[in-house]
C-alpha positions in Angstrom: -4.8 17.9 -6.9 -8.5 16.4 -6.9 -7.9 12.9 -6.0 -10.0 11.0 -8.2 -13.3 9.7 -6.7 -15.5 6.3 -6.4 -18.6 6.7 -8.1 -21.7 4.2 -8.0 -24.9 4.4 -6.7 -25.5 4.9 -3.1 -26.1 1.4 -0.9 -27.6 1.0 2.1 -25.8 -0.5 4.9 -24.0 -0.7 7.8 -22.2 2.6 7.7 -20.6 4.7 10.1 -16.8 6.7 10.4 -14.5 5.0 12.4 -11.8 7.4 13.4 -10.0 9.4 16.4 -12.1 11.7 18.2 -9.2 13.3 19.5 -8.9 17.2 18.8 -5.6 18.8 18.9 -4.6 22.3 18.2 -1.9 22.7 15.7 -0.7 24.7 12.5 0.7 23.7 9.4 4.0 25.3 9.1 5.1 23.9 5.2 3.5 21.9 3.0 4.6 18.8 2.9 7.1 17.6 0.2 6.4 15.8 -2.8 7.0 12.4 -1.7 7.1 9.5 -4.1 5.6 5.9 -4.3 3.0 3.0 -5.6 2.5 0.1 -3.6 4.8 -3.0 -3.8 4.5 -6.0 -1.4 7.4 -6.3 1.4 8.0 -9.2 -0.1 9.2 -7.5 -3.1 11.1 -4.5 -1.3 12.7 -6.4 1.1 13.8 -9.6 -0.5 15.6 -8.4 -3.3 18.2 -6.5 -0.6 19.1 -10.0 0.8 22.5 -9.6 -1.2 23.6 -6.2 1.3 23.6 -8.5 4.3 25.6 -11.0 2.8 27.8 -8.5 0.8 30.8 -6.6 1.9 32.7 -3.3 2.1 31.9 -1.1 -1.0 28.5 -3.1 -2.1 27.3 -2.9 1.1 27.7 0.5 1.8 26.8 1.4 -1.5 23.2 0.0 -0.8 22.4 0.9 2.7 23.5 4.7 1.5 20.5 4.4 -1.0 17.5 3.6 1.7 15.1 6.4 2.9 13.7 6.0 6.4 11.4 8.0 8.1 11.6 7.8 11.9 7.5 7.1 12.7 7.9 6.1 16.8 10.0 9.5 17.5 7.2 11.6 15.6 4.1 9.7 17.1 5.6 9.3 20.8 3.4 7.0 23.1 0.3 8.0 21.8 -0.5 4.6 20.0 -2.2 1.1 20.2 0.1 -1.3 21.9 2.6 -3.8 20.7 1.0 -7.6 20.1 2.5 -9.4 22.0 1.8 -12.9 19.9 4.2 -13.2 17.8 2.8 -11.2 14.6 3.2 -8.1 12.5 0.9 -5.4 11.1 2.9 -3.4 8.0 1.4 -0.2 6.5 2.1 -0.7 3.2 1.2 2.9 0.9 1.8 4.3 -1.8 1.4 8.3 -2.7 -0.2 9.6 -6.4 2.0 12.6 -6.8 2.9 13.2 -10.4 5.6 15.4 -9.8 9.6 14.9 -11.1 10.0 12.1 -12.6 6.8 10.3 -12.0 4.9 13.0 -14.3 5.7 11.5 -17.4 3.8 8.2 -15.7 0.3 9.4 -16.5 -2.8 8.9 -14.3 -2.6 12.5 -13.1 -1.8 16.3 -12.7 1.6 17.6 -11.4 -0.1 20.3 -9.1 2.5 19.7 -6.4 0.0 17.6 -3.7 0.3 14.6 -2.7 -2.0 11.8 -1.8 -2.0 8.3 -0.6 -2.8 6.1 -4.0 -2.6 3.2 -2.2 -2.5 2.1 1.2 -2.5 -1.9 2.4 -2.2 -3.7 6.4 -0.4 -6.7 5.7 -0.7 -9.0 9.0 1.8 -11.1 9.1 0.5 -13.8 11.6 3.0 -15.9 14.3 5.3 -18.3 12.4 5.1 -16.0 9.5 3.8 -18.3 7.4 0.2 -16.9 6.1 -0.7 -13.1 6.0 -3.9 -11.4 5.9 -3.9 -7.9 3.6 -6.3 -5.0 4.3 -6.9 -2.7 1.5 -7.8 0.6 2.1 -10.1 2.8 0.2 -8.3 6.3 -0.7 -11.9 7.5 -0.8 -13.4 6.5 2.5 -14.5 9.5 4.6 -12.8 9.4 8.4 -11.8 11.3 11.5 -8.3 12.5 10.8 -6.4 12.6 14.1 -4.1 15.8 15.1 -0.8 14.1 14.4 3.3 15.7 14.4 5.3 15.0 11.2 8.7 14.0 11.2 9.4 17.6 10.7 7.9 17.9 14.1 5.0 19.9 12.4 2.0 19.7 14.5 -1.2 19.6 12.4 -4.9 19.7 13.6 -7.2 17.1 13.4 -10.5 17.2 10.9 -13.8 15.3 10.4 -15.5 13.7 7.6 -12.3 13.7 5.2 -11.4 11.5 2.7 -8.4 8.9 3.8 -5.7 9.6 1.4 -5.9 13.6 2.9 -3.7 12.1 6.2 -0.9 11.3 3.9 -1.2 15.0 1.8 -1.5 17.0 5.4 1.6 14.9 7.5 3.1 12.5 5.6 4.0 8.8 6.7 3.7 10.1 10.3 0.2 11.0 9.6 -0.7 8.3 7.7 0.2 6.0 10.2 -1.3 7.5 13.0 -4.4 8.1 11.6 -5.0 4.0 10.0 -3.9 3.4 13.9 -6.9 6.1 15.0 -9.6 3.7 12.2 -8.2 -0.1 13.4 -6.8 0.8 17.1 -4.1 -1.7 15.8 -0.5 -0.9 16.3 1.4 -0.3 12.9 5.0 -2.0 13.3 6.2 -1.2 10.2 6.2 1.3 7.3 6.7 0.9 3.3 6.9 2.9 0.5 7.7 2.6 -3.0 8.4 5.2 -5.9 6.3 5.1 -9.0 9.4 5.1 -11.3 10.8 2.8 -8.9 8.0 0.1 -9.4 8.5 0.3 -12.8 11.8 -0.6 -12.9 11.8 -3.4 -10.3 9.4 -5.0 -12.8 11.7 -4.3 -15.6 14.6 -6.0 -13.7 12.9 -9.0 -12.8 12.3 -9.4 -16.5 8.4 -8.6 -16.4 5.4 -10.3 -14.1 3.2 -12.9 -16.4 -0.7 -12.1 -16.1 -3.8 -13.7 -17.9 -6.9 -11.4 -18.2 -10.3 -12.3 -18.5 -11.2 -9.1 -20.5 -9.9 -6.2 -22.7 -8.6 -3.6 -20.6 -8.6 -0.2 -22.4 -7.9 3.0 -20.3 -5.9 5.5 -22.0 -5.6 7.6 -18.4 -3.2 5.3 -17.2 -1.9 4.1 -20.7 -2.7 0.7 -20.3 -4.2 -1.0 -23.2 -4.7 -5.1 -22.8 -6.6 -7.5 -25.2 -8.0 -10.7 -23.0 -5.4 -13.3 -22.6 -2.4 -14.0 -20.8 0.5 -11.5 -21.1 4.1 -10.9 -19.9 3.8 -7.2 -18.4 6.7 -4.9 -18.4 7.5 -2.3 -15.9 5.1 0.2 -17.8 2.5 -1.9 -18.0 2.7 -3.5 -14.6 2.0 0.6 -13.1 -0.8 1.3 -15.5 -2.5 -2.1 -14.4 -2.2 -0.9 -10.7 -3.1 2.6 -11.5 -6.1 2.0 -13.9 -9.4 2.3 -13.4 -11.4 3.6 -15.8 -10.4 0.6 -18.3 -11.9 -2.1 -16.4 -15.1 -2.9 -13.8 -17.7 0.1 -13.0 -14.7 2.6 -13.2 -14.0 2.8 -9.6 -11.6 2.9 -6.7 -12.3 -0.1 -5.3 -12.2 -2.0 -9.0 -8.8 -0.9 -8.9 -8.1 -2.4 -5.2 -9.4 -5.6 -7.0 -7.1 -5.5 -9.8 -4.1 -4.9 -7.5 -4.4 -7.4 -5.6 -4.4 -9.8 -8.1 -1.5 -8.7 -9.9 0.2 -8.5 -5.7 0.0 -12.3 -6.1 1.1 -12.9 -9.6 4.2 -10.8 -8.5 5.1 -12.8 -5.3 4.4 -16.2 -7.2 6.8 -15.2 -9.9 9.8 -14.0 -7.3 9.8 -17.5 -6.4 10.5 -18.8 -10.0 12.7 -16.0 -11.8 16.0 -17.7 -10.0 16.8 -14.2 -8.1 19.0 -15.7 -5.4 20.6 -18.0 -7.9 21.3 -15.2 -10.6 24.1 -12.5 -8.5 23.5 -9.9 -11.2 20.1 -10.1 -11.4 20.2 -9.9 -7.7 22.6 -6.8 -7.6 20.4 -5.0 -10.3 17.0 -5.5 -8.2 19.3 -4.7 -4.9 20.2 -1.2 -6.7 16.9 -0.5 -8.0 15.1 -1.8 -4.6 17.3 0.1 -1.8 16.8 3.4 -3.8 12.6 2.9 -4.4 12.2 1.7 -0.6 11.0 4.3 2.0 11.1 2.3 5.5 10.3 3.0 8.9 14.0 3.6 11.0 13.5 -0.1 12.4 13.8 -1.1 9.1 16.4 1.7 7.4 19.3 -0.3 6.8 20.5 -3.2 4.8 21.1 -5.9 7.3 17.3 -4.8 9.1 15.6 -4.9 6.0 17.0 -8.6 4.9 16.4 -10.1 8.1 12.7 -8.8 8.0 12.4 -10.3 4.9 14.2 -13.8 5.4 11.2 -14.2 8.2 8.5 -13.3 4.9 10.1 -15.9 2.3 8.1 -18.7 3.6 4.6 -17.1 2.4 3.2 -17.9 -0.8 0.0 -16.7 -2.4 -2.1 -19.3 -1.3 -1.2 -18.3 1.8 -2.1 -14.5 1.3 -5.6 -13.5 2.4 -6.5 -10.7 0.8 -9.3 -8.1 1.2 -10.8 -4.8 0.8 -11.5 -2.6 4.1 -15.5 -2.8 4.2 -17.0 0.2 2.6 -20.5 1.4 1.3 -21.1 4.1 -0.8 -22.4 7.2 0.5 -26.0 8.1 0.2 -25.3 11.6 0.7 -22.0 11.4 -2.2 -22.0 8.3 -4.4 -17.8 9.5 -5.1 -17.0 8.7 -1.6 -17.6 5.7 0.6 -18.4 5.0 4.5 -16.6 2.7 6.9 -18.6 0.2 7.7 -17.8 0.0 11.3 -19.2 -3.2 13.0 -18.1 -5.2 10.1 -14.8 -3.5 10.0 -13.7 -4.4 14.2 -15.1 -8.2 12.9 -11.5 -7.5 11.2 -9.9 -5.4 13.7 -10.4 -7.6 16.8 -9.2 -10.8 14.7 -6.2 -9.4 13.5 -5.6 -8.0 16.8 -5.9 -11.6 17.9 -3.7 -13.0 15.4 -7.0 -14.7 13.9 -8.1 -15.3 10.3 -10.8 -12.6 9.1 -14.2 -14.1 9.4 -16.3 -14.1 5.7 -19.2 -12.1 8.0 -17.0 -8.9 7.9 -16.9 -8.2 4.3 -20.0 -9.8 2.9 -22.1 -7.3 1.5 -19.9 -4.2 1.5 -19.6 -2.5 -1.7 -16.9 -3.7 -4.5 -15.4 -2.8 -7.7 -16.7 -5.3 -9.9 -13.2 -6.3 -11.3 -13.2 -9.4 -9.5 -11.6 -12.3 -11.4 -10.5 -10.0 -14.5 -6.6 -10.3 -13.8 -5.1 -13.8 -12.2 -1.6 -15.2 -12.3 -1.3 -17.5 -15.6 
């Protein structure tokens, strides 16, 4: 499927393609499968499974049997960035924009049987897990694959000048992860991944995420249609609002990045208020829903893992959550895809890598979406 593309005018800047230069032969032995997922926050994975580690017997079972986990340290090896050794946490958050089973019926897209990253976030979780700092990444940005093994044990060659989201079509998570690892030199320490269908009805079960818009969003691609105001969105209206683009800013990628995060806040503000751990069956019912959306990394496929991971995440709130898009211009030679801009982007690199805040210097002037301040938490 033809991912959809960034268009603008081209920008000059500070551009450049920040990626492995490793080359590694290699053959694609399958296709890779039609994996699933939109982008929730960890917070929103994780914490609703805090009931397994408390529960017992048949419940808990019952939940762990539902998590997916990919095992990413067996298929990358030793071939990575180091641990931190400070105290915090880079999570790969992503998402993938296949249409296929029973996401088709979603919108946004052809069911041609590919499979792309929609969606792909760093959340640094700095020491005392109490503030984070979340990267977005621009599905469109044109890098330096790295050769990279699935979890099949596939071996797949490396490639230049490709658009980002073409890592998670060609290898999977493994691939994924290895090649944001390849852009930041930052170790990833965990992996997350959410069904479409799934999002939707984690949103359903926490009885809908409340959202006030500056402007009429209208985009019948990913059947969303908003007049200004402040609305209660239900699970269906919650995807299109992540998934549209068209309805909203100059129509592009990095728009949609804006709008995202936005609603990313609402959501973890109103998990605080919508009495989860003091309601058991609406607990159980986002427990269900949760452990079957969730793909994890193996350090985080069970129950128990996933709780305690999350129990250390409860104490960040929105105004604690830094959030940013990777810096990006557009490309003179192909206004649909963007460009690293490197020396602002290892501004962010070196302090997360430092457990630091992001300095402003790193993303001022890089290219955005122009849907700034259109969606906000009520």
């Amino acid at each position: 499927m033809s991912a959809e593309s960034t268009p603008g005018p081209g920008i000059p800047g500070d551009t450049g393609i920040n990626g492995a230069r490793h080359r590694g032969k290699g053959r694609r032995r399958k296709p890779p499968q039609r994996r699933k997922g939109l982008l929730i926050t960890a917070w929103t994975a994780a914490g609703v499974v805090v009931l397994g580690g408390a529960g017992a017997g048949y419940l808990y079972f019952k939940l762990n049997g539902n998590l997916k986990s990919v095992d990413i340290d067996q298929a990358l090896g030793a071939d990575r960035p180091k641990k931190a050794d400070n105290g915090s946490e880079n999570i790969l958050v992503l998402g993938s924009d296949t249409r296929a089973g029973g996401n088709k019926k979603l919108g946004g897209g052809t069911d041609d049987g590919s499979a792309r990253s929609d969606t792909a976030m760093i959340v640094h979780v700095y020491k005392g897990h109490k503030k984070a700092s979340v990267v977005s990444i621009p599905r469109d940005t044109l890098i330096d694959r790295p050769s990279c093994t699935d979890t099949k044990g596939d071996e797949h060659s490396a490639a230049r000048s490709v658009m980002f989201n073409s890592a998670y079509s060609t290898g999977g998570a493994a691939c994924a992860v290895k090649t944001v690892e390849s852009i930041t030199d930052l170790r990833m320490d965990h992996y997350l991944e959410v069904d479409f269908s799934g999002f939707q009805e984690l949103i359903d079960d926490l009885g809908g995420v409340e959202i006030t818009t500056t402007e009429s969003i209208d985009d019948p691609d990913s059947h969303l249609k908003l007049k200004a105001g402040t609305h209660t969105l239900d699970g269906k209206q919650a995807l299109g609002l992540v998934r549209t683009r068209h309805g909203v800013g100059d129509g592009s990628d990095l728009g949609r990045i804006q709008l995202q995060q936005a609603f990313i806040k609402a959501l973890v503000n109103q998990i605080k208020d919508v009495g989860v751990f003091s309601d058991p069956k609406k607990l159980l019912d986002l427990a269900e829903t949760a452990t079957k959306t969730v793909t994890a990394d193996s350090d985080l496929g069970s129950v128990n893992k996933l709780a305690s991971f999350a129990s250390g995440l409860k104490g960040i709130s929105p105004s604690n959550m830094h959030m940013i898009t990777m810096p990006v211009a557009y490309d003179p030679a192909d206004p649909n895809r963007v460009l690293l801009q490197k020396k602002k982007a290892d501004q962010i690199w070196k302090a997360l890598e430092n457990d630091r805040p992001i300095p402003k210097s790193a993303t001022s002037g890089s290219a955005t979406g122009e849907a700034k301040g259109v969606v906000s938490a009520p």
